[in-house]
Structure formats: structure tokens, C-alpha cells
mmCIF file of the C-alpha atoms, coordinates in Angstrom:
data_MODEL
# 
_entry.id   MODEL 
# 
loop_
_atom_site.group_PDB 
_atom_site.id 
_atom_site.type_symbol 
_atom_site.label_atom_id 
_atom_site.label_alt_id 
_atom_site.label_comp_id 
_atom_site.label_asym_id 
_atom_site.label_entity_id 
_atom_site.label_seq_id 
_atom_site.pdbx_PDB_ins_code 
_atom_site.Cartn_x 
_atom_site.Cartn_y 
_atom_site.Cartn_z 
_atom_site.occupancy 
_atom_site.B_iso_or_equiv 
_atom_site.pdbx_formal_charge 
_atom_site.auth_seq_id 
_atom_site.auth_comp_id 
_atom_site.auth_asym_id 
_atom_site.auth_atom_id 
_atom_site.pdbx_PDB_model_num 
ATOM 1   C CA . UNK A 1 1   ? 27.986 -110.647 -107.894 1.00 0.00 ? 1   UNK A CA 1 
ATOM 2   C CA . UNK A 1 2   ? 25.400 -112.092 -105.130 1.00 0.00 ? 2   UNK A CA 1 
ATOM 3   C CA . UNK A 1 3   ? 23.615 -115.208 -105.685 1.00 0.00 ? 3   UNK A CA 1 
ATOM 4   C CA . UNK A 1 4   ? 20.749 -115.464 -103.107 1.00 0.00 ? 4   UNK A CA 1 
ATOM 5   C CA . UNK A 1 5   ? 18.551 -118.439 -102.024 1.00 0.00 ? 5   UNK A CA 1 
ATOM 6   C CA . UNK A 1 6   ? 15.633 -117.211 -100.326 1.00 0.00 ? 6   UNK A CA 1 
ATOM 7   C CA . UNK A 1 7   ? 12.776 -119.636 -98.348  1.00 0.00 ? 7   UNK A CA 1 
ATOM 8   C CA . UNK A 1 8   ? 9.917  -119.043 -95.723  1.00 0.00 ? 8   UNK A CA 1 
ATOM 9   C CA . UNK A 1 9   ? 7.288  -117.395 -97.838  1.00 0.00 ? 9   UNK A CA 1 
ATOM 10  C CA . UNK A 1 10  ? 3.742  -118.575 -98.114  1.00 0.00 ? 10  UNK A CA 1 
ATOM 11  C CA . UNK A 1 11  ? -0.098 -118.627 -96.938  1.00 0.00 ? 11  UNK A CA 1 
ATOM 12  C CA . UNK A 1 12  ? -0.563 -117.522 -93.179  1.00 0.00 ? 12  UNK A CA 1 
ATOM 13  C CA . UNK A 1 13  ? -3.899 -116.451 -91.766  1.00 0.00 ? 13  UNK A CA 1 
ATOM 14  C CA . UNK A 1 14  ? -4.143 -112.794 -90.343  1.00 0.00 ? 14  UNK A CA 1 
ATOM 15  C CA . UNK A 1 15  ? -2.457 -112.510 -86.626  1.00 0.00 ? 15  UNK A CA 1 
ATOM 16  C CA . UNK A 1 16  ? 0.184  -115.539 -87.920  1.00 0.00 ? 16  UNK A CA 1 
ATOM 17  C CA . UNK A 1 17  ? 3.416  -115.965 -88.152  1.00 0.00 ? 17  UNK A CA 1 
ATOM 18  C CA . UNK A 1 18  ? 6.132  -116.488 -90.780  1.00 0.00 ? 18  UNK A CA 1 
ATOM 19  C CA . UNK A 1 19  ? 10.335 -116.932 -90.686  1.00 0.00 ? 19  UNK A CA 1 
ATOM 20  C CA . UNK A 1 20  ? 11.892 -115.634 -93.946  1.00 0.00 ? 20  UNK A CA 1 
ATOM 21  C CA . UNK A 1 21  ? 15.484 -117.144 -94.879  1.00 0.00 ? 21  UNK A CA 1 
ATOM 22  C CA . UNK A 1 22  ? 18.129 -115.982 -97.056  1.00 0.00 ? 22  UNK A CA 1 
ATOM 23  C CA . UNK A 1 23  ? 21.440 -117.546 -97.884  1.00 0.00 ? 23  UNK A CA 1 
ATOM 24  C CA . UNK A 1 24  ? 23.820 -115.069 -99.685  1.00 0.00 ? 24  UNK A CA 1 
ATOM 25  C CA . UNK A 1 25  ? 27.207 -115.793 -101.224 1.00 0.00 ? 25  UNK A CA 1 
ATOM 26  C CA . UNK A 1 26  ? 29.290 -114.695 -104.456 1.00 0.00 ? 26  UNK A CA 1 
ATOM 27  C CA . UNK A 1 27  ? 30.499 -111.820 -102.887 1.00 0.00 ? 27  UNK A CA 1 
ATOM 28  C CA . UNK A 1 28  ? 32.560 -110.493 -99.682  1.00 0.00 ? 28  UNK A CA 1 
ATOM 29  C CA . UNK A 1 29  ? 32.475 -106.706 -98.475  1.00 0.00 ? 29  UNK A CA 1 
ATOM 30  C CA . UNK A 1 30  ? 33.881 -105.200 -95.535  1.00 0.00 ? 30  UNK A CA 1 
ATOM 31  C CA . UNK A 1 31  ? 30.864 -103.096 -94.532  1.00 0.00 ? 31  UNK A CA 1 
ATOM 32  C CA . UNK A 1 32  ? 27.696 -104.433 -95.498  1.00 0.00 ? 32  UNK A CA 1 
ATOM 33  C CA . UNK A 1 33  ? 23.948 -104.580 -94.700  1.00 0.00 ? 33  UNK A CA 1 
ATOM 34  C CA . UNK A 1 34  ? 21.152 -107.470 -95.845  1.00 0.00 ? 34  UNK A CA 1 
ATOM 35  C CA . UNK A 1 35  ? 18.045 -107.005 -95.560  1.00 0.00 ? 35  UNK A CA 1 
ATOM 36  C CA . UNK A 1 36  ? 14.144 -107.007 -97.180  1.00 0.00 ? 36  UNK A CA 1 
ATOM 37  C CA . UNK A 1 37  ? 12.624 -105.342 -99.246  1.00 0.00 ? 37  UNK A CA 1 
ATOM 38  C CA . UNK A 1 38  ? 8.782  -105.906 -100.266 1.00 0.00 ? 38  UNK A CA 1 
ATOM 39  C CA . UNK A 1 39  ? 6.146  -105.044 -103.498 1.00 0.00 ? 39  UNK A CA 1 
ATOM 40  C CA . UNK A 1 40  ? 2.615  -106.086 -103.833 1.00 0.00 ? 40  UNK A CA 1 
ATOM 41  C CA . UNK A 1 41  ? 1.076  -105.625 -106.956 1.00 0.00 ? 41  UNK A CA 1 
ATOM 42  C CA . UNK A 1 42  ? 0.190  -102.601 -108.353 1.00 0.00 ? 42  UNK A CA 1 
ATOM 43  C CA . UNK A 1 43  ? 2.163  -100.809 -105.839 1.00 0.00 ? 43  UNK A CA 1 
ATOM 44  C CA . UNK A 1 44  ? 5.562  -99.542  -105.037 1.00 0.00 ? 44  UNK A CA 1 
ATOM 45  C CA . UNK A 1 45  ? 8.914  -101.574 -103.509 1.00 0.00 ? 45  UNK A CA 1 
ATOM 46  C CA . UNK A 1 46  ? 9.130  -100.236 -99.639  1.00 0.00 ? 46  UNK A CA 1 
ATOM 47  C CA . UNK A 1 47  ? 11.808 -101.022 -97.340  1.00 0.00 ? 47  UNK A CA 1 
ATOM 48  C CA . UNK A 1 48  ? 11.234 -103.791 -94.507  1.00 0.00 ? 48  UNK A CA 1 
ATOM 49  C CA . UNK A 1 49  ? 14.180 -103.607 -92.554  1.00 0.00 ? 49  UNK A CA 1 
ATOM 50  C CA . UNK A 1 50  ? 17.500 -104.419 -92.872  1.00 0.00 ? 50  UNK A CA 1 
ATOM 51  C CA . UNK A 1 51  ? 20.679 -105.203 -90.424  1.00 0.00 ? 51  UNK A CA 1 
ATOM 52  C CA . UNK A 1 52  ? 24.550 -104.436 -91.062  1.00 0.00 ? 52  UNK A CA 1 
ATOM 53  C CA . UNK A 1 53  ? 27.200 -106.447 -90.086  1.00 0.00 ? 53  UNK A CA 1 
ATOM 54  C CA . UNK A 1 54  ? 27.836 -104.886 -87.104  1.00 0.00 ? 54  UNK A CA 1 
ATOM 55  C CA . UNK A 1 55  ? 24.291 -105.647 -86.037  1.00 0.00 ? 55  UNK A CA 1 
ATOM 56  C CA . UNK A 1 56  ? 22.868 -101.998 -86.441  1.00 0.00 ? 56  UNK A CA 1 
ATOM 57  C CA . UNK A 1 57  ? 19.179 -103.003 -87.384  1.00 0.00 ? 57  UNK A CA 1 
ATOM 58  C CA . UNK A 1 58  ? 16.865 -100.667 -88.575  1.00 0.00 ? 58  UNK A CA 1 
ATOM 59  C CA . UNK A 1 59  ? 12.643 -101.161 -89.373  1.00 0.00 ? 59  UNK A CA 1 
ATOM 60  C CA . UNK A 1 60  ? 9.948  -99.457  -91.413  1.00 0.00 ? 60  UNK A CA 1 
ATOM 61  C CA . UNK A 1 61  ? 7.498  -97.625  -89.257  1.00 0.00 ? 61  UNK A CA 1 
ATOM 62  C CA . UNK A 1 62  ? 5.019  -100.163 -90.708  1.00 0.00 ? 62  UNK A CA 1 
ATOM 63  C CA . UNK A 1 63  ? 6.678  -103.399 -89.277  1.00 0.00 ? 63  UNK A CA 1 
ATOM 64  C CA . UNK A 1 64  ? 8.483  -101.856 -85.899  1.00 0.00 ? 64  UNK A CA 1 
ATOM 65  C CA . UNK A 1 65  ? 7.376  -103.834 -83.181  1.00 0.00 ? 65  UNK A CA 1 
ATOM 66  C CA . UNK A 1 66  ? 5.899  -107.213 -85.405  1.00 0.00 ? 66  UNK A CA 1 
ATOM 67  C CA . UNK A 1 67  ? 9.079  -107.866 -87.642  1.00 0.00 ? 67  UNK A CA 1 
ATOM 68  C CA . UNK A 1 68  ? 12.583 -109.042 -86.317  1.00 0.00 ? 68  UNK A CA 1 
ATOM 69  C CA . UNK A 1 69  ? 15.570 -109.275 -88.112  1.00 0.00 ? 69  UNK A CA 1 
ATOM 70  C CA . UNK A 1 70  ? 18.341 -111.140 -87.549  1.00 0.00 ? 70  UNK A CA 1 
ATOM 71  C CA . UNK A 1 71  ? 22.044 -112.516 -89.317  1.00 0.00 ? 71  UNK A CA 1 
ATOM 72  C CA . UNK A 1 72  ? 24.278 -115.397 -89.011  1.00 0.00 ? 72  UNK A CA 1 
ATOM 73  C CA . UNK A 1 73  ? 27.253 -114.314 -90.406  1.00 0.00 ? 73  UNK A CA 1 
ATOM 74  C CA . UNK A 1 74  ? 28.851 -117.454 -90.717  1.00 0.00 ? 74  UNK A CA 1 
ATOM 75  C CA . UNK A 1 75  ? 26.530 -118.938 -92.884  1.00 0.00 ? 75  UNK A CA 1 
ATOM 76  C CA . UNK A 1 76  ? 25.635 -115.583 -95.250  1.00 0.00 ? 76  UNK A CA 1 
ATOM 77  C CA . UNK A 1 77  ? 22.171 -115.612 -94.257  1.00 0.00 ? 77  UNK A CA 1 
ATOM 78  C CA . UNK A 1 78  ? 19.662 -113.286 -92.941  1.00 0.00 ? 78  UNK A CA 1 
ATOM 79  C CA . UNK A 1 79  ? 16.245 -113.925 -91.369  1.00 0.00 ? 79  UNK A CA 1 
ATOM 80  C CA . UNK A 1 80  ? 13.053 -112.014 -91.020  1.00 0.00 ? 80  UNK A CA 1 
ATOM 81  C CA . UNK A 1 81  ? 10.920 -113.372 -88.365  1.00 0.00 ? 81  UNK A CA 1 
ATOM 82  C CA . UNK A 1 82  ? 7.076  -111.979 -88.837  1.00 0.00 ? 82  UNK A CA 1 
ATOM 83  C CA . UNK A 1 83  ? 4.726  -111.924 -86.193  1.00 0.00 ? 83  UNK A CA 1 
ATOM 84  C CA . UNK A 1 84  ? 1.325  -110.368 -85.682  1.00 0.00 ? 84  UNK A CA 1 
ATOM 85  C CA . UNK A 1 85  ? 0.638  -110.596 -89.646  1.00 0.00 ? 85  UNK A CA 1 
ATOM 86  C CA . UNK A 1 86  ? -1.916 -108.047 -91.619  1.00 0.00 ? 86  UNK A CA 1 
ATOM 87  C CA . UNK A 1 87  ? -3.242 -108.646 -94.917  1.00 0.00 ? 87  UNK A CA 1 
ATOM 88  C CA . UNK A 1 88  ? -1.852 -105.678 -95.879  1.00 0.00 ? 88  UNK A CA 1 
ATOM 89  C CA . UNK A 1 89  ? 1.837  -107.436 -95.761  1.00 0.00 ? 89  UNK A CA 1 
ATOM 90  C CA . UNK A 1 90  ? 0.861  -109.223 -98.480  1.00 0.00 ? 90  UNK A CA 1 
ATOM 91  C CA . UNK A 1 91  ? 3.713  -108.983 -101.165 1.00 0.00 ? 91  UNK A CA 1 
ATOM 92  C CA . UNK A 1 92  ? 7.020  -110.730 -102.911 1.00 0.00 ? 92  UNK A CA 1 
ATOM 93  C CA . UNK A 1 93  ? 9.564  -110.013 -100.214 1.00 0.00 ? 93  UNK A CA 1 
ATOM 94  C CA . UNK A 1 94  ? 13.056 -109.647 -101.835 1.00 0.00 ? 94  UNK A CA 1 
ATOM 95  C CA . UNK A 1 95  ? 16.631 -110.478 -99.909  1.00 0.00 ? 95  UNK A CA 1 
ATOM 96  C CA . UNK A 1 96  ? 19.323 -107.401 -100.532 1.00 0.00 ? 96  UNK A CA 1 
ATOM 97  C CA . UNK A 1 97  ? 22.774 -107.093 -100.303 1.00 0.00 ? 97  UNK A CA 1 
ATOM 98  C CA . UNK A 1 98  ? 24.115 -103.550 -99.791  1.00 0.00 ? 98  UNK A CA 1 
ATOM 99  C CA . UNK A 1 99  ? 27.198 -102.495 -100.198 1.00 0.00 ? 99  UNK A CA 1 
ATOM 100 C CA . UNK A 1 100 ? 28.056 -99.428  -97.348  1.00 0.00 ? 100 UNK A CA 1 
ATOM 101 C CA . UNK A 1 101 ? 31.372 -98.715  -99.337  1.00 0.00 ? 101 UNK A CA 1 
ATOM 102 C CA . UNK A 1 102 ? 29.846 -98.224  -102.564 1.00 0.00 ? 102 UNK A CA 1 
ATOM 103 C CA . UNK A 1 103 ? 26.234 -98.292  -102.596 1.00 0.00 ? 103 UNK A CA 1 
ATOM 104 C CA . UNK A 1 104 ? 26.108 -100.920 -104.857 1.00 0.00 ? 104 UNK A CA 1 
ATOM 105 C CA . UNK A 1 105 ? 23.055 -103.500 -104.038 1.00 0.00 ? 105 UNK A CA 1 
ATOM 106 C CA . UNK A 1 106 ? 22.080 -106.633 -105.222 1.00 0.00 ? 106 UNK A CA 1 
ATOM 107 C CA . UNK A 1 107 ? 18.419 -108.506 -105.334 1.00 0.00 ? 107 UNK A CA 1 
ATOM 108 C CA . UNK A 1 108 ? 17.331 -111.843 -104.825 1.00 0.00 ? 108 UNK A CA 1 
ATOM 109 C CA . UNK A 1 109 ? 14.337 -112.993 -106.881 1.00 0.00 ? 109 UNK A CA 1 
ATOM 110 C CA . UNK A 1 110 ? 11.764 -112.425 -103.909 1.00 0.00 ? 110 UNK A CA 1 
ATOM 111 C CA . UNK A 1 111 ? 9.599  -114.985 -102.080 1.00 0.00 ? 111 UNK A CA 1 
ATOM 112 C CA . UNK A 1 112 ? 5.895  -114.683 -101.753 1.00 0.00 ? 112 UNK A CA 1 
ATOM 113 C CA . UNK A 1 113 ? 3.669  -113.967 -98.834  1.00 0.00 ? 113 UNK A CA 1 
ATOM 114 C CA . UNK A 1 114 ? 0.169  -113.987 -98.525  1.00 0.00 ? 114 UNK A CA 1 
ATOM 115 C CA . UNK A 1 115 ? -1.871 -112.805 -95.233  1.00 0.00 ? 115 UNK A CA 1 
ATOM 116 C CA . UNK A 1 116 ? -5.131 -114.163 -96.357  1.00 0.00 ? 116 UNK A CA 1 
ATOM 117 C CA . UNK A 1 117 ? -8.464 -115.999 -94.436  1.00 0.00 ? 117 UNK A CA 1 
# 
């Protein structure tokens, strides 16, 4: 079990920024990843990106080059720093867990962004 506290979303205009936070803890795995995953309405979930505790990091053609990602191992947490923002990133961005030993993942309840003028 993963209990995750997420923080960062909101209203940014188009071209802004935004820093996504998320605290994770209930759980300890020897090979992991955390990461984000997004959904606007009325469409599907899509990957973001996500980084493993080695500090492999890997991006969604749609974010490369706007979107960092980033972990602080000590504290559980995981950030997603968002630059260069587009409406169309509008969406509830949810923190994961993954478990590389078992595939197992686990979902925080998602924070809301909104790219808007």
C-alpha cells in the first residue's frame, strides 16, 4: 500500500510554468519507478514521464524537451517541473508508484492543471 500527497497543480497562462510535488510512503521496493500520469476529460490516461530509482528517466514524445522530472529519495517524493505550458496539457495529473519486480502500481488521487488565458 502507497499513500500519496500530491501539490503544485493549478491555473497557469499558456507559455507558464508549474512544479508538481509528490510525497509517497506506505511502501518500500527495491526497484521502483514514480512518476505521472495525466487524463483530461473525455479522453484517455497517457503517460507523462516517469524516473526509477536509479535515475533512468524517461518522457512522452508530447512533453520531451518542456517537462523535467526529478526524485529525492530521501524524502519519497517526486517532482515534475513544467515549462513552456499548452492548453492542451490541461488535465488531473496523477503521482504513480511502480513496482519493477512485480508490476504492481499504485495511484495517487491526481492534482489539477489548467493552461488557460
Amino acid at each position: 500500500q502507497v499513500q500519496f500527497v500530491e501539490s503544485g497543480g493549478g491555473l497557469v497562462q499558456p507559455g507558464g510554468s508549474l512544479r508538481l510535488s509528490c510525497v509517497a510512503s506506505g511502501s518500500a521496493f527495491n526497484r521502483y519507478s514514480m512518476g505521472w500520469f495525466r487524463q483530461a476529460p473525455g479522453k484517455q490516461r497517457e503517460f507523462v514521464a516517469d524516473i526509477t530509482n536509479s535515475g533512468i528517466t524517461n518522457y512522452a514524445d508530447s512533453v520531451k524537451g518542456r517537462f523535467t522530472i526529478s526524485i529525492e529519495k530521501p524524502k519519497n517524493a517526486v517532482y515534475l517541473q513544467m515549462n513552456s505550458l499548452k492548453p492542451e496539457d490541461t488535465a488531473v495529473y496523477s503521482c504513480t508508484w511502480y513496482n519493477l519486480n512485480t508490476g504492481s502500481m499504485f495511484w495517487g488521487q491526481g492534482t489539477q492543471v489548467t493552461v488557460s488565458s
